[in-house]
Every structure is written in structure tokens, then in C-alpha cells.
DRENMARSE-510123 format. One record per residue (C-alpha): residue in three letters; x, y, z. Coordinates in Angstrom, 3 decimals. Example, Ala and Ser with C-alpha at 12.3 -4.5 7.8 and 13.67 -1.06 7.14 Angstrom:
! residues 2
SITE  code         X         Y         Z
SITE   ala    12.300    -4.500     7.800
SITE   ser    13.670    -1.060     7.140
This chain:
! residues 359
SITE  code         X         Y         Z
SITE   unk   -14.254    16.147    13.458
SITE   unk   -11.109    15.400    12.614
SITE   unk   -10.092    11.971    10.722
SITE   unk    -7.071    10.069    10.484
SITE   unk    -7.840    10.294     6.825
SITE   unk    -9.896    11.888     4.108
SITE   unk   -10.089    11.217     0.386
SITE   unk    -8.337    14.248    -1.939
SITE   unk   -11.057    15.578    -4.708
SITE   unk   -10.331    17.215    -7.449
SITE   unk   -12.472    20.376    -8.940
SITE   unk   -16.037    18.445    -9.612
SITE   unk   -16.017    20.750   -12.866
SITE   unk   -12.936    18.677   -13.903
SITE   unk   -14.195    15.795   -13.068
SITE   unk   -17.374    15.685   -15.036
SITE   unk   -15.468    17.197   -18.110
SITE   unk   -14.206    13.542   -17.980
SITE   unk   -17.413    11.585   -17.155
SITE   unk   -19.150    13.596   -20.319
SITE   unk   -16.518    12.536   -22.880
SITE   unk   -17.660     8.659   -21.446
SITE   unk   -21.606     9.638   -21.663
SITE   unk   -20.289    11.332   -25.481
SITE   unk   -19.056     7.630   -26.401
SITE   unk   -21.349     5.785   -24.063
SITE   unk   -18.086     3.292   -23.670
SITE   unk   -18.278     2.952   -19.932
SITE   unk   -15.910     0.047   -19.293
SITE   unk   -13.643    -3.053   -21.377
SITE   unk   -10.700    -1.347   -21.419
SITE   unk   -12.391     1.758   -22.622
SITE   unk   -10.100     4.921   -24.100
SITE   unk    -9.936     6.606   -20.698
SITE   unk    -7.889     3.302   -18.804
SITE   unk    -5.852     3.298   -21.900
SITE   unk    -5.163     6.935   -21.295
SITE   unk    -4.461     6.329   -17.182
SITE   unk    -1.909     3.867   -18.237
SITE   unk    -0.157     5.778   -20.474
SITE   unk    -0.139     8.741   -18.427
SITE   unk     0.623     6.836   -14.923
SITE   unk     4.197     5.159   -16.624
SITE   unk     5.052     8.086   -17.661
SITE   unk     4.350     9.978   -14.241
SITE   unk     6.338     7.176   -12.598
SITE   unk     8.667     6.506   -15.515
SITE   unk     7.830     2.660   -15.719
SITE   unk     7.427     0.595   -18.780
SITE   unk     4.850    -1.944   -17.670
SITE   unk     2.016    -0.967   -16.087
SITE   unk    -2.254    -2.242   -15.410
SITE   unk    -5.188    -1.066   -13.880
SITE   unk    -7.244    -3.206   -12.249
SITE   unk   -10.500    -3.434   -10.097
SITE   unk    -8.576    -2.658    -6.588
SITE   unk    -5.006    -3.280    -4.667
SITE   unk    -6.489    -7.004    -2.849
SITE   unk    -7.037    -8.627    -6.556
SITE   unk    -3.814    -7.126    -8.179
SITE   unk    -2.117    -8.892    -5.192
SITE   unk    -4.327   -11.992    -6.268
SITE   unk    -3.744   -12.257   -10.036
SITE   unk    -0.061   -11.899    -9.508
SITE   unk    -0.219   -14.927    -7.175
SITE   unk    -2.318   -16.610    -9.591
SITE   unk     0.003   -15.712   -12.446
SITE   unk     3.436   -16.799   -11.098
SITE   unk     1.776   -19.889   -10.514
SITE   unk     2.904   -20.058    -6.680
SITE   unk     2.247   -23.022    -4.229
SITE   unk     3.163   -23.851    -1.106
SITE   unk     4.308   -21.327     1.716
SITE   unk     4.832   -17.920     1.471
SITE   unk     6.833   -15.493     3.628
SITE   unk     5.003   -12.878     4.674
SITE   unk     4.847   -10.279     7.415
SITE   unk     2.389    -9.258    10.256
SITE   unk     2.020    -5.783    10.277
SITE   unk    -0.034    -5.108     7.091
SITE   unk    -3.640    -4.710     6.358
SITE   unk    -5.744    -7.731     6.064
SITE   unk    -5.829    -7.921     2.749
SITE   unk    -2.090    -8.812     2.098
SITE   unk    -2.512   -12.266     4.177
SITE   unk    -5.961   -13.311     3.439
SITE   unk    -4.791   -12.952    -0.642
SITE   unk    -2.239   -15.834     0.137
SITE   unk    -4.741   -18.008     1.812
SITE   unk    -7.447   -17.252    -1.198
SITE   unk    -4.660   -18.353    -4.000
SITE   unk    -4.701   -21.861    -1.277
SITE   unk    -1.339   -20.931    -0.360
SITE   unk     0.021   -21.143     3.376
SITE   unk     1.326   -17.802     4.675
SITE   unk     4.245   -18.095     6.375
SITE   unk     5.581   -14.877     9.171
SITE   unk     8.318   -13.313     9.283
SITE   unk     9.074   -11.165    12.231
SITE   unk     9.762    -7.472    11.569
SITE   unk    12.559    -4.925    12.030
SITE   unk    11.404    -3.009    15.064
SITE   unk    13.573     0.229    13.824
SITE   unk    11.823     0.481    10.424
SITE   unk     8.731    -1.961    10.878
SITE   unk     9.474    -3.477     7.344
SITE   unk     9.792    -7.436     7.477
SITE   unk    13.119    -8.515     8.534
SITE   unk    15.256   -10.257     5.992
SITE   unk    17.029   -12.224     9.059
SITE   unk    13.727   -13.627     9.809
SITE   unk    12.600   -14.474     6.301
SITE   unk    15.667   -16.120     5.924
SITE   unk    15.050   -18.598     8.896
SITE   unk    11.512   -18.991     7.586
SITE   unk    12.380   -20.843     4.425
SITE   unk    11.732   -24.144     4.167
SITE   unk    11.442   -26.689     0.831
SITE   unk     7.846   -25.918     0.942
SITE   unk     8.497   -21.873     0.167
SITE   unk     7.871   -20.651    -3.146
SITE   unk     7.915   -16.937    -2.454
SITE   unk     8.173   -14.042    -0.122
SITE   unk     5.230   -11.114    -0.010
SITE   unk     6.350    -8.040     1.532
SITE   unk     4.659    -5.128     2.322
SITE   unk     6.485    -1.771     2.182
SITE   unk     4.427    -0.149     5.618
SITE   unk     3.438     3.506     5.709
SITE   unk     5.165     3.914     2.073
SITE   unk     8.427     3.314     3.300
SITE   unk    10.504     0.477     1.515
SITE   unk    11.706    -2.574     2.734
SITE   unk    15.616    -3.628     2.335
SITE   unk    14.799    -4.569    -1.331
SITE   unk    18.727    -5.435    -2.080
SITE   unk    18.798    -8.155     0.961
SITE   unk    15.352    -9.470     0.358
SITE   unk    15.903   -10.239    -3.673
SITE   unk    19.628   -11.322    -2.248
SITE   unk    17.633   -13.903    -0.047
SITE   unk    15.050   -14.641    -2.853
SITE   unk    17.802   -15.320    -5.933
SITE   unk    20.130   -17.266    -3.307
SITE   unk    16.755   -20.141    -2.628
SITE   unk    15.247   -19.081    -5.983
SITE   unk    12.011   -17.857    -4.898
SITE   unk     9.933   -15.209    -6.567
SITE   unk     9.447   -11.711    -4.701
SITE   unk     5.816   -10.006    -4.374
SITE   unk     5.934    -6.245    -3.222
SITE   unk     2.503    -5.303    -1.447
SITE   unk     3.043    -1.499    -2.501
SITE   unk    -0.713    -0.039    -1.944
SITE   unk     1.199     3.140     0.572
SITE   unk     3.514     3.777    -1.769
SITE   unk     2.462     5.803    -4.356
SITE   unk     5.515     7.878    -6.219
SITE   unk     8.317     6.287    -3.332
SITE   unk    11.566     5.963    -4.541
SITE   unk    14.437     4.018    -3.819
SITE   unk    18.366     4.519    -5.193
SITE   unk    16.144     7.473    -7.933
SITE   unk    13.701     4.714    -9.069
SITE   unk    10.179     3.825    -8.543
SITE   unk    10.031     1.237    -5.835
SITE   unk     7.598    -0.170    -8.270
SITE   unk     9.978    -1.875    -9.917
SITE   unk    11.214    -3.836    -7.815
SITE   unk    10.589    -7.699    -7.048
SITE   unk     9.144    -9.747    -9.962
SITE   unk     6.067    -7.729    -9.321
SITE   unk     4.637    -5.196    -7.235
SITE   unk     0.663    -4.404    -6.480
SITE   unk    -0.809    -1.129    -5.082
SITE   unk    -3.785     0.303    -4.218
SITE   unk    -5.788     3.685    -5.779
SITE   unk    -8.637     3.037    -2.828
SITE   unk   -10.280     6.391    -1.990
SITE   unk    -8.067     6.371     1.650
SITE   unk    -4.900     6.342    -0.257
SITE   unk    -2.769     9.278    -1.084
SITE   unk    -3.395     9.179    -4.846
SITE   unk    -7.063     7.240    -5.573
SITE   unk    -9.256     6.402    -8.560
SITE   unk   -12.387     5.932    -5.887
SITE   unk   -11.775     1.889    -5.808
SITE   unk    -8.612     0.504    -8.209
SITE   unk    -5.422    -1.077    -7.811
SITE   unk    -2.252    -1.512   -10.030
SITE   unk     0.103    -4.232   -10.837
SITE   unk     4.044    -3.243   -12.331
SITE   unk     6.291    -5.796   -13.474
SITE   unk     9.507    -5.235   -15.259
SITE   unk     8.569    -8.482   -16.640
SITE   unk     6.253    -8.116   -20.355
SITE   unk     5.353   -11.813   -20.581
SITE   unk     4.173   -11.844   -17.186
SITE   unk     2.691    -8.628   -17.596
SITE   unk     1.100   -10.156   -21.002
SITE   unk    -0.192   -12.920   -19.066
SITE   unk    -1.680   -10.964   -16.288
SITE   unk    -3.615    -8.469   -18.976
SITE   unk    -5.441   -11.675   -20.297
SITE   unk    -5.975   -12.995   -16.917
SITE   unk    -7.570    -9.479   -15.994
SITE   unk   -10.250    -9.750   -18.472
SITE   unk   -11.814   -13.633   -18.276
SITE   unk    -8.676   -14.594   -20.819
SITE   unk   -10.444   -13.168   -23.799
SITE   unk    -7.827   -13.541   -26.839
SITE   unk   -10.748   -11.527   -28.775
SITE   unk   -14.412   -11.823   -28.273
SITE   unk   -14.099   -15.963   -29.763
SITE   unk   -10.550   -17.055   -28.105
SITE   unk    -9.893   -17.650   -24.969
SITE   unk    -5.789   -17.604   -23.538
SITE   unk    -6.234   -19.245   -20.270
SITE   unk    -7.804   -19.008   -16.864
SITE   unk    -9.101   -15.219   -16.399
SITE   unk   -11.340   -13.353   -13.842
SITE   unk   -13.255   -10.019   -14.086
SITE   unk    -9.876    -7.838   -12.821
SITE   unk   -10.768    -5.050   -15.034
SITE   unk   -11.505    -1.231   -14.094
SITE   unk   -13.969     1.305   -15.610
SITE   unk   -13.579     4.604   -17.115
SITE   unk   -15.469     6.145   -14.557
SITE   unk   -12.594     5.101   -12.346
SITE   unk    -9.737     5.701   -14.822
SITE   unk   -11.506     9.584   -15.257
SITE   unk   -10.489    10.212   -11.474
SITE   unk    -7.199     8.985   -11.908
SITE   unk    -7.007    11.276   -14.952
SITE   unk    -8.396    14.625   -12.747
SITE   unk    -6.054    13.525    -9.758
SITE   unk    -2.698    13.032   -11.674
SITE   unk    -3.366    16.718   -12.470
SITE   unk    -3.054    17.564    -8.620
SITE   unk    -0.157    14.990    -7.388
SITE   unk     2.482    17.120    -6.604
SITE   unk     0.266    19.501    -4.514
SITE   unk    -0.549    16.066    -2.696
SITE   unk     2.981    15.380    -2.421
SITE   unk     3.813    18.382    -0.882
SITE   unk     1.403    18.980     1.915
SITE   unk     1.953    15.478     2.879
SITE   unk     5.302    16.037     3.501
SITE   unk     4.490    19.624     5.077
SITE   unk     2.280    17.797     7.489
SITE   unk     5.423    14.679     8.151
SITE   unk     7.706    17.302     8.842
SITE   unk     5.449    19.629    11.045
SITE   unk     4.479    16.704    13.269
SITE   unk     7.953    15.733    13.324
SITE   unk     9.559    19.178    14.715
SITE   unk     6.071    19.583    16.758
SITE   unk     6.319    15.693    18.682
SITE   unk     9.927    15.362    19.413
SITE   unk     9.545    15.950    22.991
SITE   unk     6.937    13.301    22.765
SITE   unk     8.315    10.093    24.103
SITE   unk     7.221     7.950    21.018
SITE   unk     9.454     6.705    18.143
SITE   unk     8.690     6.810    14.337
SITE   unk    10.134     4.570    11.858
SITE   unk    13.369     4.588    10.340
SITE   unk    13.428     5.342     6.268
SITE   unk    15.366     3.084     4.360
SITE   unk    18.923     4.596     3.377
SITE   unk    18.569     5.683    -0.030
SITE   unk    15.010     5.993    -0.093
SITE   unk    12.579     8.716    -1.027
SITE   unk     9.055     7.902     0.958
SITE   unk     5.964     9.681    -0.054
SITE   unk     5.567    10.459     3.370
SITE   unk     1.674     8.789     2.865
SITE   unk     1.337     8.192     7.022
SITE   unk     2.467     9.553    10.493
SITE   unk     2.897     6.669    12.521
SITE   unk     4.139     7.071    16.025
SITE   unk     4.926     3.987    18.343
SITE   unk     4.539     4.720    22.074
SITE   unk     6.546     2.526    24.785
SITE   unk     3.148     0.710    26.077
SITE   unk    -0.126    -0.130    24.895
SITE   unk    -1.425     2.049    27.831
SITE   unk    -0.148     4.879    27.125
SITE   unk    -1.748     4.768    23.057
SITE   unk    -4.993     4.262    24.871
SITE   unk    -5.021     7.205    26.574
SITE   unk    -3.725     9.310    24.112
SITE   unk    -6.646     7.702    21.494
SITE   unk    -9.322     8.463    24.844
SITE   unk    -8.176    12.020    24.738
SITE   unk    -7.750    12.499    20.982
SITE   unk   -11.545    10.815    20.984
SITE   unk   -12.622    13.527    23.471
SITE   unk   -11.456    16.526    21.396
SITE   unk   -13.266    14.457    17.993
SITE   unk    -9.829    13.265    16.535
SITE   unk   -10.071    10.144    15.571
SITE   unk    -5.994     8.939    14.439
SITE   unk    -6.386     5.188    13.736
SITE   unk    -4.332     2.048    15.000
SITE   unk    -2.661     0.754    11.536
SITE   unk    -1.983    -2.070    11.798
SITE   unk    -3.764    -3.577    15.045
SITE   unk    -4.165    -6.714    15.868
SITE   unk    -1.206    -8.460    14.012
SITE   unk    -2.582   -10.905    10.737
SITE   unk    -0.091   -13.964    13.004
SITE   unk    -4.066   -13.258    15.045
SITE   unk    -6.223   -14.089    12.583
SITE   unk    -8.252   -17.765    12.985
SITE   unk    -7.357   -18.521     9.637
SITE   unk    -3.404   -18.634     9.432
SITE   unk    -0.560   -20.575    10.926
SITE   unk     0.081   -18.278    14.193
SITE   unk     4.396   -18.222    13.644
SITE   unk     7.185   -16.573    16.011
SITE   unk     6.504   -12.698    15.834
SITE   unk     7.325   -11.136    19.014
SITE   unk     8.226    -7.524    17.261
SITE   unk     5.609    -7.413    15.294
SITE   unk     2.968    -8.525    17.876
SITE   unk     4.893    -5.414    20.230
SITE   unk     4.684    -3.213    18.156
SITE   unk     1.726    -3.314    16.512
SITE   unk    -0.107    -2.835    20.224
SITE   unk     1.612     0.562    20.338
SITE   unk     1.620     2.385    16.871
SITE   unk    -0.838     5.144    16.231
SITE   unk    -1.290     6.724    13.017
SITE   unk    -2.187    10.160    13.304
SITE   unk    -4.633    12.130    10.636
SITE   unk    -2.851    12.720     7.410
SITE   unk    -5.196    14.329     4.431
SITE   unk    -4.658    17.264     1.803
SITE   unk    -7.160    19.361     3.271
SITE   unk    -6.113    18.977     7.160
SITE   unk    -4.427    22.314     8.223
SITE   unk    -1.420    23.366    10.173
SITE   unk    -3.503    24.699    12.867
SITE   unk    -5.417    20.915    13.501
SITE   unk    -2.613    19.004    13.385
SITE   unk    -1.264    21.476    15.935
SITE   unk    -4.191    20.855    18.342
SITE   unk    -3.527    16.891    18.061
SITE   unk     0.024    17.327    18.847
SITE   unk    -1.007    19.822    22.041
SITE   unk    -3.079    16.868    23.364
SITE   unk    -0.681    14.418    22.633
SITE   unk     1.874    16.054    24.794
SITE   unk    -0.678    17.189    27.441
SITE   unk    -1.452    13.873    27.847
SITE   unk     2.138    12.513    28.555
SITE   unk     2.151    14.708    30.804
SITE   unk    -0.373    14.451    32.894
């Protein structure tokens, strides 16, 4: 079987090096010496200042909400997973859609603009399939109605944009170390601000506002991550760039094997460095993915339809004008993408993708 994804593992011998140092100290979690460590060593893998862990991608988007203090509506886009939307409506703010560019599928500044009204407070954008959104016209938007900018970056591990992280960009950005994701600590997230009170704010917020074990700074929630967690990180940083580069072996084999397919992928930003996390393909009709899934299915490939159906869908939101983004996100197919998938499987998907349009 072949799936669209697989999480990477490190040498288990490596691994439980780590996990005996925590049995050693029996200091499992509360910001234990091993998250300290993972923080230290993820800024300077990334070269950021500001930098912390937390329990997964869906509350880092969550206690940033919570921190800037936002109300109101907030511009958002469609094509994301779940997780991006339903974290507006669990901070009780109103999402608000903006259509997206069909070339890149990134939200479309044009339509965020028209989306503003009095009632916005900020704009949530999710850089799709770790490629990055216009970040100079969205913060242009953002500083010209003074509203606060939220990057959803759980694809883009190690992206870059004009030779920086795209981590540091917006007043905050959130990703996601999930076991799917191209670089995982089993379940964690991450939030990066260039900001340090913010960032101060959000570390007490993380850990039920304990100001030591008597004092309490403010509102907090359990947001914290264990050193069980923090250990993977640890083993996996070791084996990043090999990640790095097979992912973009596997982008660039698909590419030069599909382009007599008759599917486009999207556009990368000018100036940008993805990570190359995803192979999305969108095909001209919805028919035409559902064959190519049926015969995919019948040869036990399973690619997977990120993101399908469009959050403007779910029973919970304000529906809004998307007509791109409800297009396009009938017809785009990730295919697999993992560090142990070979040359040779990926080859047999692409054979049956092109058998298929032809037949």
C-alpha cells in the first residue's frame, strides 16, 4: 500500500538515548530540560529569535487569537484544514472568506481587501502546501486598516521567503509538528513572533498563567508539550536536511514525470523558497480526479483530496462568496509524499495517472 503520507522515524536507538536521559531525571513534562533544548536548537535551525512549543498546531493558532485579544470578524480563507476555521469560531470570533488566487491557491489579497468591514480585527492566512502567501500585499492591506496578521504555517516547515523564515512574518505565525507533517515531534505545534512581549504573554498563557508555583499572570490553559515530544524533535532535527532533500527529489520527479498530464500545480511565490512538503495537482473537472483516485485505489495508492470540501461548507460558519476556492478545491489531488516512498512508486502512480487520461 501506498499512502499519500507516512510519518519520518528516526533510528529507535536514537530515540530512546533521549527517552533514558528523561527516565535518568524522571522530569517528564513542565517545561522540562529537553523543550528547553528543542527551542534553543529549533531558532537556531531556523535562525529566529522567538520561538514556543506547544501541545499541537490547532491550540498555537488558539492562544495567539486569545493573546492579541481579537474580536469580531476575521478574514480567512477556504482551502485549509479544518482546524484553521473552527480555531476562529472557538476564540467566539466570526470567520470571514476570502476567495483565493486560483494560480497559487493562497488567499487573495484583492478579496481580503473587499472583505473588510468595521467589524474586522484581523486576517488568518494559511500558507497551502508550504508555499507562501503574498506576505508584502497582505501586511500592506493589514497596516493600511490596522488589523493584526495571523500566518497558519503548519506546511511550512524551513520555507523561505526574500532568504528568511516565513516564520517571521505577520504579528505571529503557528505551525504544526503533527506526525503527518514533514518535520514532527509525534503531536506539537509552534508559535514565532518577532514580537517578545507577545511572545512573553503567550509563554504564561501556555502554562495556566503560573508567574511561579503561588502567582498567577493572567488567563492561561494547559498549552504546554512534554519531553517525550521535545526528544523526537531533538532525534529528527538530526535528519532534516535528508528530509528536505528527498522531498524535493520526489517534487521535481513528479514534476518532469506529469507534464504531459493535463493538470496544473500551483504557482510558488516569486522570491520564495517552499519546502516542497506536498504534490498537489488540480485536474480541469471533478470527474476526471475521481477516476484517477478509482484507479490509484485499485493499484492500493491512496493520494488524498487536501483540502475537500471547502471550510465556506461547514454548518458552523457564515457561507461567503468563494467561487475559486469552492472550484478548485473539487479538483486538487495530493499525491503520496513521504521520506521513505521511492522513485520507482511514485513512478507507478504517475503511469496510472497518465493511463488513465488516456483512456
Amino acid at each position: 500500500m501506498i499512502p499519500v503520507t507516512k510519518p519520518f522515524l528516526p533510528p529507535m536507538d536514537e530515540y530512546m538515548t533521549q527517552v533514558k536521559s528523561i527516565w535518568d531525571r524522571q522530569w517528564l513534562t513542565n517545561n522540562g530540560p529537553l523543550v528547553n533544548q528543542f527551542e534553543l536548537k529549533l531558532k537556531e535551525f531556523l535562525d529566529l529569535n522567538h520561538f514556543l512549543f506547544v501541545s499541537n498546531g490547532t491550540l498555537a493558532l488558539q492562544l495567539v487569537i486569545k493573546a492579541l485579544d481579537l474580536k469580531g470578524e476575521i478574514i480567512t480563507t477556504p482551502l485549509s484544514y479544518v482546524a484553521t476555521t473552527s480555531s476562529i469560531v472557538w476564540e467566539n470570533c466570526i470567520p470571514v472568506f476570502a476567495d483565493i488566487d486560483p494560480n497559487t491557491l493562497n488567499i487573495d489579497p484583492a478579496s481580503i481587501e473587499k472583505a473588510i468591514t468595521p467589524n474586522t480585527s484581523a486576517i488568518i492566512a494559511t500558507h497551502v502546501y508550504g508555499n507562501p502567501c503574498n506576505v508584502d500585499a497582505i501586511q500592506a492591506i493589514a497596516t493600511k486598516h490596522n488589523l493584526k496578521v495571523i500566518y497558519d504555517a503548519a506546511h511550512c516547515f524551513n520555507t523561505k521567503y526574500k532568504g528568511k523564515s516565513i516564520f517571521e512574518y505577520g504579528d505571529a505565525s503557528t505551525t504544526s509538528f503533527h506526525a503527518t507533517k514533514l518535520f514532527h515531534t509525534i503531536e506539537g505545534g509552534g508559535i514565532f513572533t518577532q514580537c517578545p512581549e507577545l511572545l512573553k504573554k503567550i509563554a504564561f498563557m501556555r502554562n495556566f498563567g503560573h508567574n511561579g508555583p503561588e502567582n498567577f499572570q493572567g488567563l492561561g490553559i494547559n498549552g504546554k508539550n512534554c519531553e517525550f515530544h521535545a526528544a523526537m524533535g531533538l532525534t529528527n532535527l538530526n535528519y532534516i536536511s535528508s528530509i528536505l532533500s528527498k522531498r524535493k527529489e520526489l517534487y521535481n520527479f513528479y514534476t518532469s514525470k506529469l507534464e504531459n498530464l493535463n493538470v496544473s500545480i500551483p504557482e510558488i511565490l516569486k522570491g520564495a523558497e517552499p519546502n516542497y512538503a506536498y504534490y498537489p495537482i488540480v485536474f480541469e473537472t471533478e470527474e476526471k480526479l475521481l477516476k484517477s483516485v478509482e484507479q490509484l485505489g485499485l493499484n492500493w495508492i491512496y493520494p488524498r483530496r487536501y483540502f475537500y470540501p471547502p471550510l465556506s461548507s461547514l454548518s458552523y460558519v457564515l457561507k461567503g462568496d468563494t467561487p475559486i476556492a469552492n472550484s478548485i478545491s473539487t479538483r486538487v489531488l495530493c499525491l503520496p509524499m513521504y521520506q521513505d516512498l521511492t522513485i520507482e512508486e511514485a513512478n507507478m502512480a504517475c503511469r496510472i495517472l497518465l493511463r488513465t487520461q488516456n483512456n
